[in-house]
C-alpha positions as CSV (number, residue, x, y, z in Angstrom):
1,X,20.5,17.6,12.0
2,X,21.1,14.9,9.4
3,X,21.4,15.8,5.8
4,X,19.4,14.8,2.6
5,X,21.2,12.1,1.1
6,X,22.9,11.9,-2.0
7,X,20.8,9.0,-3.4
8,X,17.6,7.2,-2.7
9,X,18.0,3.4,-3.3
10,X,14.3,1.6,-3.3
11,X,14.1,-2.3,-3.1
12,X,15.7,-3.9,-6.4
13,X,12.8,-6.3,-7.6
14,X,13.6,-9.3,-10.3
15,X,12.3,-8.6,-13.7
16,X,14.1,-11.9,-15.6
17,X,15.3,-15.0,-14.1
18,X,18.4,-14.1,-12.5
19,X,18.6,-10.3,-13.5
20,X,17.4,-7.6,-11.3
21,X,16.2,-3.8,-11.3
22,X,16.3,-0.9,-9.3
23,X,15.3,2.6,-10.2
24,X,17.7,5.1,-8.4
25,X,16.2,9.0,-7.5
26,X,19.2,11.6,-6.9
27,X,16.4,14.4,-4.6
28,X,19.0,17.0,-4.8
29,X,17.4,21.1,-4.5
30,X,19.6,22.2,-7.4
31,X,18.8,20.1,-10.9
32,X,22.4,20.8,-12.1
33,X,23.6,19.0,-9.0
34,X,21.2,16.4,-9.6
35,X,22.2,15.7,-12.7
36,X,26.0,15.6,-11.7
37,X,24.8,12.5,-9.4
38,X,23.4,10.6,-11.7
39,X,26.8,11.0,-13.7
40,X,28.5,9.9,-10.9
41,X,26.5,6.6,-10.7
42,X,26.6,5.9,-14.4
43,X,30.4,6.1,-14.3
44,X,30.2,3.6,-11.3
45,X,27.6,1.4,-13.4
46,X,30.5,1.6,-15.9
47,X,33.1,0.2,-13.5
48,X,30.9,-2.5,-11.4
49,X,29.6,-3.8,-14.9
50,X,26.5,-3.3,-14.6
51,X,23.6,-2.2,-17.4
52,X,22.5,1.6,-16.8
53,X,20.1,3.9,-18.7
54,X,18.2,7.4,-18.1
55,X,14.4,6.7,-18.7
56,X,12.2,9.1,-20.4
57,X,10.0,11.6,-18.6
58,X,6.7,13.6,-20.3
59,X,6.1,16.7,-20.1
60,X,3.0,17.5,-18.6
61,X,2.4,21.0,-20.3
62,X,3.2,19.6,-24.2
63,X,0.8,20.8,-26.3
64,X,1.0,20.7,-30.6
65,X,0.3,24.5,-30.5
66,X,3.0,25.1,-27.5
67,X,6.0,22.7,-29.5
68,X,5.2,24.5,-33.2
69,X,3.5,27.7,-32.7
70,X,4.3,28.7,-28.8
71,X,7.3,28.5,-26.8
72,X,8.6,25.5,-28.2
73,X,8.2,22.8,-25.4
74,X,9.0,19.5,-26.0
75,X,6.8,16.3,-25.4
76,X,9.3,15.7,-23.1
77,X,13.5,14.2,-22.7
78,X,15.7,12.3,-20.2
79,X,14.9,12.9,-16.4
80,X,18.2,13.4,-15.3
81,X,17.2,12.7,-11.3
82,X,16.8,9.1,-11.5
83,X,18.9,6.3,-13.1
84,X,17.3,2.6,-13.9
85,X,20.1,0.3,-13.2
86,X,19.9,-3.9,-13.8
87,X,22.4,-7.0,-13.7
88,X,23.1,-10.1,-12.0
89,X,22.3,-10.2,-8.0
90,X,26.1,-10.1,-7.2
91,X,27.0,-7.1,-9.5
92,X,24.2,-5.1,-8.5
93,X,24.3,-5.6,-4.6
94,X,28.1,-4.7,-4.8
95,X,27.3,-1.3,-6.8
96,X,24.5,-0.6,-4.6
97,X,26.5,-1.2,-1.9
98,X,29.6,1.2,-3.0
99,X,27.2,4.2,-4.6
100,X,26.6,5.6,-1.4
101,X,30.4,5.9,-0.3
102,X,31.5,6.8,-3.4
103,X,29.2,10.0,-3.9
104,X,29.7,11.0,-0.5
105,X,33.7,10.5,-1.1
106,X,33.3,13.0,-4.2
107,X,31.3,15.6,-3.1
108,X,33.3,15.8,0.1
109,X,36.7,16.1,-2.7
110,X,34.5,18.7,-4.7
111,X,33.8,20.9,-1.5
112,X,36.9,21.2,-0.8
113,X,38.3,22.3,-3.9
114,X,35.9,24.9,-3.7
115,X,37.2,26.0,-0.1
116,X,40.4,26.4,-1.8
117,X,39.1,28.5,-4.5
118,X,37.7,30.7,-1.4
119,X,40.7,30.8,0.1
120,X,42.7,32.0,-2.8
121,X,39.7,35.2,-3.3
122,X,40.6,36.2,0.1
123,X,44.7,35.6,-0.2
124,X,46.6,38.9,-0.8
125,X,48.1,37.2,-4.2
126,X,45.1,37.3,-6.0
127,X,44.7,41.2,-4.6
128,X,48.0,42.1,-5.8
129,X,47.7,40.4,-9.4
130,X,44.6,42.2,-10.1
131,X,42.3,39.1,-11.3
132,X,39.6,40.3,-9.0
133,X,39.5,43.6,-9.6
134,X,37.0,44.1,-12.2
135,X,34.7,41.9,-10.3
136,X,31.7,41.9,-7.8
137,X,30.3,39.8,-4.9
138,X,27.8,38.1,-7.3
139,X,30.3,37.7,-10.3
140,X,32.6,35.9,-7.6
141,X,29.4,33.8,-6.3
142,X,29.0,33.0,-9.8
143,X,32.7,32.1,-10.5
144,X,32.7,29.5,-7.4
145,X,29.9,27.9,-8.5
146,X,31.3,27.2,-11.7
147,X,34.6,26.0,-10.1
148,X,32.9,23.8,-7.9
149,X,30.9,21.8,-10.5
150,X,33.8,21.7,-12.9
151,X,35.9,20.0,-9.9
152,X,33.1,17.5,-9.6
153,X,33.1,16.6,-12.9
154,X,36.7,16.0,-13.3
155,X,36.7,14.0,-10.4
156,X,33.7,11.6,-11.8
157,X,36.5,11.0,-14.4
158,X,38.8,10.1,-12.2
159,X,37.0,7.3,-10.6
160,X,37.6,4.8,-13.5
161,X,40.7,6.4,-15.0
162,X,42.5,7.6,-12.0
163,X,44.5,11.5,-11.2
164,X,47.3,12.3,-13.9
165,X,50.1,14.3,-11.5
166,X,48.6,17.3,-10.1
167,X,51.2,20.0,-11.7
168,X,51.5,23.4,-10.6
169,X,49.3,26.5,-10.5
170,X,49.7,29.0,-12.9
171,X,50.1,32.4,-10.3
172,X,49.5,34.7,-14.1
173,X,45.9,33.3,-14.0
174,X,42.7,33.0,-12.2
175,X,42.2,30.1,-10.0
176,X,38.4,29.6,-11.5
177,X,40.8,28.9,-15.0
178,X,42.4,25.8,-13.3
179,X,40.2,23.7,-12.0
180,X,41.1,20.4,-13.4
181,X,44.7,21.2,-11.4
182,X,43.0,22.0,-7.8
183,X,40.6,18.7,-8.5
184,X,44.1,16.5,-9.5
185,X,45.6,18.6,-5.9
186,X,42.9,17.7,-3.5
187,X,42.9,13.9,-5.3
188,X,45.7,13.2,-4.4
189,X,45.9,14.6,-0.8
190,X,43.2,12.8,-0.1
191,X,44.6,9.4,-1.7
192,X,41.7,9.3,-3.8
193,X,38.6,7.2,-3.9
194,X,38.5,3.6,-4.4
195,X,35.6,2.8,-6.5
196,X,35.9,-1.1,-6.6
197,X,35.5,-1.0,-2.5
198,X,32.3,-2.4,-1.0
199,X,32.6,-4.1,2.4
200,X,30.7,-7.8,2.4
201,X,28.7,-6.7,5.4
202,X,27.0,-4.6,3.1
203,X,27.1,-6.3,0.1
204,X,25.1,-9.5,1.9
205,X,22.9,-6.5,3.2
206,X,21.5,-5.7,-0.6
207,X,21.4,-9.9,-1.6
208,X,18.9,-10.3,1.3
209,X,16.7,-7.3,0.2
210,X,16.4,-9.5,-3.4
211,X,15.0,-12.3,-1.9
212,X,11.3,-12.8,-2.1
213,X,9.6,-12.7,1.3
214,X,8.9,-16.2,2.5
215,X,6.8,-17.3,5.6
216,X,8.0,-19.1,8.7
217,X,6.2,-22.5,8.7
218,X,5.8,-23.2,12.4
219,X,6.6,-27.2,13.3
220,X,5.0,-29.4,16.5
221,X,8.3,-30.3,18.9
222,X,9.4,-33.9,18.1
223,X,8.2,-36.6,20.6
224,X,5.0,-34.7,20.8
225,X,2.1,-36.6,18.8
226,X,-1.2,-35.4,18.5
227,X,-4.0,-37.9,18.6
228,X,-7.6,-37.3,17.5
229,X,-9.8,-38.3,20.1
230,X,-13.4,-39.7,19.1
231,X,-16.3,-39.4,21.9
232,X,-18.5,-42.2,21.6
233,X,-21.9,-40.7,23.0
234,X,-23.0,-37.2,22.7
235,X,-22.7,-36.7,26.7
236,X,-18.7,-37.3,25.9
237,X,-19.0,-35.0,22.5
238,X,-20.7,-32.2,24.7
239,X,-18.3,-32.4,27.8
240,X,-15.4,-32.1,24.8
241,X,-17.3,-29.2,22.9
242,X,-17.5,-26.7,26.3
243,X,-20.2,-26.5,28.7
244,X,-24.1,-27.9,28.6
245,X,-25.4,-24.4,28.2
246,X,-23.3,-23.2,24.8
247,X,-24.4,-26.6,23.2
248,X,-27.0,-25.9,20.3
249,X,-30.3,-26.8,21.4
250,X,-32.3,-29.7,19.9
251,X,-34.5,-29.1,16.7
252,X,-38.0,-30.4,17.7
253,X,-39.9,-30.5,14.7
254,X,-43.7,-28.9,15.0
255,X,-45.6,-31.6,13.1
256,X,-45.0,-35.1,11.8
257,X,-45.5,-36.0,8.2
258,X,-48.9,-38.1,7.6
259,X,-47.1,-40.8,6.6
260,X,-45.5,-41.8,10.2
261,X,-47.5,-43.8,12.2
262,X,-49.1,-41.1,15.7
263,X,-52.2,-39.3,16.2
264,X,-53.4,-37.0,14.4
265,X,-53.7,-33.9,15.5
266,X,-57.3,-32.2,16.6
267,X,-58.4,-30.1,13.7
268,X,-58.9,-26.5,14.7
269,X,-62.1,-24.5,14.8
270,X,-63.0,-21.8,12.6
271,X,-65.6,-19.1,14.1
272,X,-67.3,-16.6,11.6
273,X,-70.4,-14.4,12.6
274,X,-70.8,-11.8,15.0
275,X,-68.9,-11.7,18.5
276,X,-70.6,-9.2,21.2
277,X,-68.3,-7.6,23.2
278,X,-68.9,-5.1,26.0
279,X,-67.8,-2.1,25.7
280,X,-64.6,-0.9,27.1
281,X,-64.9,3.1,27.0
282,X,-64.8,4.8,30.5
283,X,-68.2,6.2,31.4
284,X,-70.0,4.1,29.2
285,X,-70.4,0.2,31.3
286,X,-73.6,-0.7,29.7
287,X,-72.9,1.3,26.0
288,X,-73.6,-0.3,22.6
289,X,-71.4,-3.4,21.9
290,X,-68.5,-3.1,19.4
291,X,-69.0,-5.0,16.1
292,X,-66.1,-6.5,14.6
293,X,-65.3,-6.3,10.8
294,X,-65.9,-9.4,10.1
295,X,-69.8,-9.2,10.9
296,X,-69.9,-6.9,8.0
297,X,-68.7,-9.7,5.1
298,X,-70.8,-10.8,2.8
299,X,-72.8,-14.4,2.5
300,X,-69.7,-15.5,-0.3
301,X,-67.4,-14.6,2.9
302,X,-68.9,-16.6,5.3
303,X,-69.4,-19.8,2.9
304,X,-65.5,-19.2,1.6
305,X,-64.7,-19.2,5.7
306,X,-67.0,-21.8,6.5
307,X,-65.8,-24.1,3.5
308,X,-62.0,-23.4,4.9
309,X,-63.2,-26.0,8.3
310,X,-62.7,-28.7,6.1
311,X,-59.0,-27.8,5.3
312,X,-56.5,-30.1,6.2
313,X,-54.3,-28.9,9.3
314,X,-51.5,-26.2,9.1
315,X,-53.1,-24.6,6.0
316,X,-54.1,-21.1,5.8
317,X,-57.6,-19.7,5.8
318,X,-58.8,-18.7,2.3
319,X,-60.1,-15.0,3.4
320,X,-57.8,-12.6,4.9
321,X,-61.1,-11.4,7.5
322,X,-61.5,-14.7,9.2
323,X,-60.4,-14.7,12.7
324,X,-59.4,-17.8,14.7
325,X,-60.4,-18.3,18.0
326,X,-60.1,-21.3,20.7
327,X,-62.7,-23.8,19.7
328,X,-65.6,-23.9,21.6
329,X,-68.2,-27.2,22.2
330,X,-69.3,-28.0,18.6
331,X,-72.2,-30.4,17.4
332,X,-71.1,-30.6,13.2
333,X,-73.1,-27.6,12.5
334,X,-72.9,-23.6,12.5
335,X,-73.9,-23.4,16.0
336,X,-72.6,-23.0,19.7
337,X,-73.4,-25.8,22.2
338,X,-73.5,-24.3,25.7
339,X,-71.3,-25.5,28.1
């Protein structure tokens, strides 16, 4: 099971020419420990030379009436979880690249100063001098939290300063008084922690996650030359293009213009009266024939459909009733010439 880590470091992205930013989040459960975090990276800020600042988060349940006349809540303050950080490519890639140890290096110190301060609650010394008598399991719990977080913070100072000698412990008082002398013990048994340390592997790992994103630009291999090749009939541009049966069929227009030289076309016939048709219901082979609508127009009608014969081809019929019909043996006038 791998743990949560100590920080979250997103992508540092360039804000000025030649300085960059990156927002750092310290997602630890505990708030207080959160906070000790983001101390621990401003004091490494401090040492890499690098800018460093705590931005400002609102509270979403401000109010006018909560801040004067409620609980007194605050529009809002510092948000002590993350930690904007900017400088010049090289600073920043080598802090970014040494946050990680480093905060791993001192919370591994800090836990085990607080195993010692366990170890001295369950020692017979500490029985015998009476500092735990007068208290309970959750006074203890309380005590070694305190001790733990005081270690922590005096071994964030020590990053930049270094340990002063460790001393010895004073056997008349409680352990959870002497802190700062069990952080200065396990400091120096453990050689300390070299803030100024980031391996170039890494560091050239950071520089290449400030560079834009660029695309590949893909080359032909030499002594390779392409040369456009022209068909000079369309049987050639065809047999290039792909088969006969994916080429675009030919665009035949319908009619030519009247002012190219051809034959004009027939003009078409127009027929408007009455058409008898035989009936077609079952039962009924001799019935009534069926009379169209058009038989029922009146005389304007039929002289609006007979004065649309003389319209010129490919126009449409005045009346929406007239029907058009093959053209049948005409002699100029309204009537039907038999066959």
């Amino acid at each position: 099971m791998t743990s949560r880590p100590y920080v979250e470091i997103p992508r540092p992205y360039e804000y000025s020419p030649d300085r960059f930013d990156v927002e750092l989040n310290f997602p630890a459960s505990s708030r207080k420990r959160a906070e000790q975090h983001q101390r621990i990276a401003w004091e490494l800020a401090r040492i890499h030379d690098v800018d460093a600042h705590t931005p400002y988060k609102v509270n979403p349940r401000w109010s006018v009436y909560e801040e004067n006349w409620g609980n007194g809540q605050r529009h809002g303050g510092p948000d002590y979880r993350r930690l904007e950080v900017h400088g010049n490519p090289r600073s920043l890639a080598r802090y970014l690249a040494a946050l990680q140890r480093v905060l791993t290096a001192v919370e591994r110190l800090a836990t085990r100063a607080a195993r010692v301060f366990g170890s001295w609650r369950r020692s017979l010394l500490a029985q015998f001098e009476g500092h735990l008598e007068y208290e309970d399991p959750t006074t203890l719990r309380i005590r070694a939290q305190d001790f733990r977080s005081t270690a922590l913070t005096k071994l964030t100072g020590f990053l930049a300063q270094g340990a002063p000698d460790a001393g010895h412990r004073d056997s008349s008082r409680p352990l959870w008084e002497q802190a700062n002398t069990v952080a200065a013990e396990v400091w120096a048994q453990a050689g300390g922690v070299n803030a100024w340390e980031a391996p170039e592997e890494e560091v050239q790992e950071q520089l290449q996650r400030m560079l834009p994103l660029q695309l590949s630009v893909v080359e032909a291999p030499e002594g390779r030359e392409v040369t456009p090749q022209v068909p000079d009939t369309v049987e050639d541009l065809l047999e290039l293009t792909g088969p006969a049966e994916q080429a675009p069929a030919e665009h035949v227009p319908a009619a030519l213009p009247a002012t190219m030289a051809g034959p004009a076309p027939a003009p078409r016939r127009i027929l408007v009266g009455r058409i008898a048709t035989p009936s077609r219901r079952p039962g009924r082979a001799g019935g009534k024939a069926q009379v169209p609508r058009s038989a029922g127009l009146r005389g304007a009608a039929r002289d609006s459909g007979r004065r649309s014969v003389a319209a010129p081809p490919g126009s449409l019929p005045a009346s929406p009733f007239v029907h058009l019909a093959a053209a049948p043996p005409h002699d100029g006038a309204d009537r039907l010439v038999a066959a």
